[in-house]
KOLDO-678780 format. One record per residue (C-alpha): residue number from 1; residue in one letter; x, y, z. Coordinates in Angstrom, 1 decimal, decimal comma. Layout:
<NUM; "A"; <X; Y; Z>>
...
! end
This chain:
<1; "X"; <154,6; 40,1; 80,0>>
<2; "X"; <154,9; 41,0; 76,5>>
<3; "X"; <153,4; 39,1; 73,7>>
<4; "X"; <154,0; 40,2; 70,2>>
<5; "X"; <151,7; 39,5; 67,9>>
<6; "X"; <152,0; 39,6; 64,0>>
<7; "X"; <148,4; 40,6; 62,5>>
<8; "X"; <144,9; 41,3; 64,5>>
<9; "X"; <141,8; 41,3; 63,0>>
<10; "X"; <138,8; 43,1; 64,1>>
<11; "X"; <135,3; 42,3; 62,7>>
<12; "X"; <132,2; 44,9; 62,8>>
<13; "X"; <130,8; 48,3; 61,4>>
<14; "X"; <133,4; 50,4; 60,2>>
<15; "X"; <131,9; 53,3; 62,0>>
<16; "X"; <132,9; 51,6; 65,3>>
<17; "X"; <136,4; 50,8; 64,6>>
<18; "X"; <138,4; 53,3; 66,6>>
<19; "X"; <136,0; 53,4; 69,5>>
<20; "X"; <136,7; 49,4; 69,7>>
<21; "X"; <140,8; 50,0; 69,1>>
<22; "X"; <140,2; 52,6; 72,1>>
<23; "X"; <138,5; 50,7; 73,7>>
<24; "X"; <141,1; 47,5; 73,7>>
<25; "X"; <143,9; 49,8; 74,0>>
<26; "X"; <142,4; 51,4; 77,3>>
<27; "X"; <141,9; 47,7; 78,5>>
<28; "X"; <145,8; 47,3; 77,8>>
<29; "X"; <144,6; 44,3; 75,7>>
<30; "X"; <145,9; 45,7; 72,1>>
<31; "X"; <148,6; 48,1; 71,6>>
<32; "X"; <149,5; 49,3; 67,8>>
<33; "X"; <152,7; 50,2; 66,6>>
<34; "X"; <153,8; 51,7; 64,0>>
<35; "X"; <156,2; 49,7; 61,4>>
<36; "X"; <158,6; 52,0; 61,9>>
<37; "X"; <158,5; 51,6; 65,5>>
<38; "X"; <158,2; 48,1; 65,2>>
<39; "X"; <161,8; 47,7; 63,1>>
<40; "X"; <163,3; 50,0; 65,4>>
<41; "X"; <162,7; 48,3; 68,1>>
<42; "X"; <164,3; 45,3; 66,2>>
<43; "X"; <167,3; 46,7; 65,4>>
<44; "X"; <167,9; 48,1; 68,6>>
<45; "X"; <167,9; 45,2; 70,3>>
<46; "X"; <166,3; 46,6; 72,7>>
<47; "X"; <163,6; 44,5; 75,5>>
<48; "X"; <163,7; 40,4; 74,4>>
<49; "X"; <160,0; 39,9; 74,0>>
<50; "X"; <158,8; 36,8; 76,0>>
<51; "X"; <156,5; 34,8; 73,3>>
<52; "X"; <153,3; 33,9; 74,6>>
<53; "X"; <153,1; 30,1; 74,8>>
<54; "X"; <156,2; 29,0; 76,1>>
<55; "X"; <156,2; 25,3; 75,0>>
<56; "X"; <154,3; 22,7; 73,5>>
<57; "X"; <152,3; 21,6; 76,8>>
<58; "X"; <151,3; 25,3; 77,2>>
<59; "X"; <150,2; 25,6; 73,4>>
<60; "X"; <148,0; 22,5; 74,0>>
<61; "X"; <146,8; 23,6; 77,6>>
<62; "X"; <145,7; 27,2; 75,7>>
<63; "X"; <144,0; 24,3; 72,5>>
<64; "X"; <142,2; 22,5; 75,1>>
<65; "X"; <141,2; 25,6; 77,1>>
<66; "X"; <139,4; 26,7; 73,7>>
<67; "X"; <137,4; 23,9; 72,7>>
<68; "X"; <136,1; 22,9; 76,2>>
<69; "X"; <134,6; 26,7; 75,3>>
<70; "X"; <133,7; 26,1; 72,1>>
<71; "X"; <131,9; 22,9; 73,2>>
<72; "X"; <130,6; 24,8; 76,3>>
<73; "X"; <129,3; 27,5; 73,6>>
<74; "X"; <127,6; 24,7; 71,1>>
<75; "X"; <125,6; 23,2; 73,9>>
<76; "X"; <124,5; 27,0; 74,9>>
<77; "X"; <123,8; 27,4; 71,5>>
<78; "X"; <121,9; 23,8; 71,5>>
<79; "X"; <119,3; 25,6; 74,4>>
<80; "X"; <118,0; 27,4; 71,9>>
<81; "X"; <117,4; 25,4; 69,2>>
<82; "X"; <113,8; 22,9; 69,5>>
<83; "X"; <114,0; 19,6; 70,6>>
<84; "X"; <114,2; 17,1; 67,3>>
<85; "X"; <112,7; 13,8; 68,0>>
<86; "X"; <115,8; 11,2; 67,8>>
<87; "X"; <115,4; 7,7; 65,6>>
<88; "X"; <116,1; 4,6; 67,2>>
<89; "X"; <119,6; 3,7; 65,9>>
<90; "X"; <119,8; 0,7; 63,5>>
<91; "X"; <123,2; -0,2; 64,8>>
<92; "X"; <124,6; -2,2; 67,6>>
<93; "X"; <126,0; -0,4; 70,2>>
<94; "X"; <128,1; -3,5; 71,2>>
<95; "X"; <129,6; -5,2; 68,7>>
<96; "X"; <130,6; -2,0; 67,1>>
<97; "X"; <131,9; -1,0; 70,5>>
<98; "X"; <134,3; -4,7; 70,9>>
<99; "X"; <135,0; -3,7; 66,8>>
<100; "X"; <136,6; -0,4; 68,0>>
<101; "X"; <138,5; -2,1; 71,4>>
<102; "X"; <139,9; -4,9; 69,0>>
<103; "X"; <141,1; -2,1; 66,7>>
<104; "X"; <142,3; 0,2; 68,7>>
<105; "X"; <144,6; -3,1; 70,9>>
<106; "X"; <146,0; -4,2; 67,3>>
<107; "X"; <147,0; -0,5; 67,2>>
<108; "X"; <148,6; -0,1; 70,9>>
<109; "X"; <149,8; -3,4; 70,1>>
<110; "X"; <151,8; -2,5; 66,4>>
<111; "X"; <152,9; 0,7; 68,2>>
<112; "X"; <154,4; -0,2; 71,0>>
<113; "X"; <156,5; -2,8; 69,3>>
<114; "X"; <157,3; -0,6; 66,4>>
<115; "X"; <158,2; 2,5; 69,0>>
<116; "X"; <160,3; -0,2; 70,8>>
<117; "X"; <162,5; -1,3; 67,9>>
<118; "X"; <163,5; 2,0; 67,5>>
<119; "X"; <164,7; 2,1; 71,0>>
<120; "X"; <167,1; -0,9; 70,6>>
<121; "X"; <168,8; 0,8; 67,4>>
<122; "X"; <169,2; 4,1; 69,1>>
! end
């Protein structure tokens, strides 16, 4: 599949720029064309190019995919960080706990019966 992308950006020493664009191209990760190429290809009408997420539940698959990394990546980064004494909190678990369940019902609660009126006038 073909994804076409509209701008890349690669970060590091200047000196090592084309043996990293090499390097990605020979991977068949990154291909650069020309703009010439690219508005020819256009106006020829040639190959439909498939874009890469498909739809909404893709898109968030791919979001979710990234930050279970990105959270995966904090807590490798946490390993090597010393170990900070933590204060006994001042706050009770519990009430605030039943304060954010009674919230978050009112909330279901409102929503549901607002999403439901607009049923009945559609």
């Amino acid at each position: 599949m073909i994804a076409r992308m509209s701008k890349v950006e690669i970060v590091g020493p200047h000196d090592a720029l084309q043996d990293v664009v090499s390097l990605l191209q020979d991977l068949k990760v990154l291909q650069i064309e020309s703009e010439e190429e690219a508005l020819a290809d256009k106006a020829a009408g040639s190959d439909a190019v498939a874009p890469f997420l498909h739809d909404e539940q893709e898109r968030a698959l791919f979001e979710r995919l990234f930050l279970e990394d990105l959270r995966r990546r904090i807590d490798d980064l946490f390993l090597y960080l010393p170990a900070v004494p933590v204060r006994t909190s001042y706050i009770e678990p519990r009430i605030i706990l039943h304060t954010i369940y009674a919230t978050v019902e009112k909330h279901i609660r409102t929503a549901r019966t607002l999403h439901h009126r607009r049923e009945d006038q559609q």
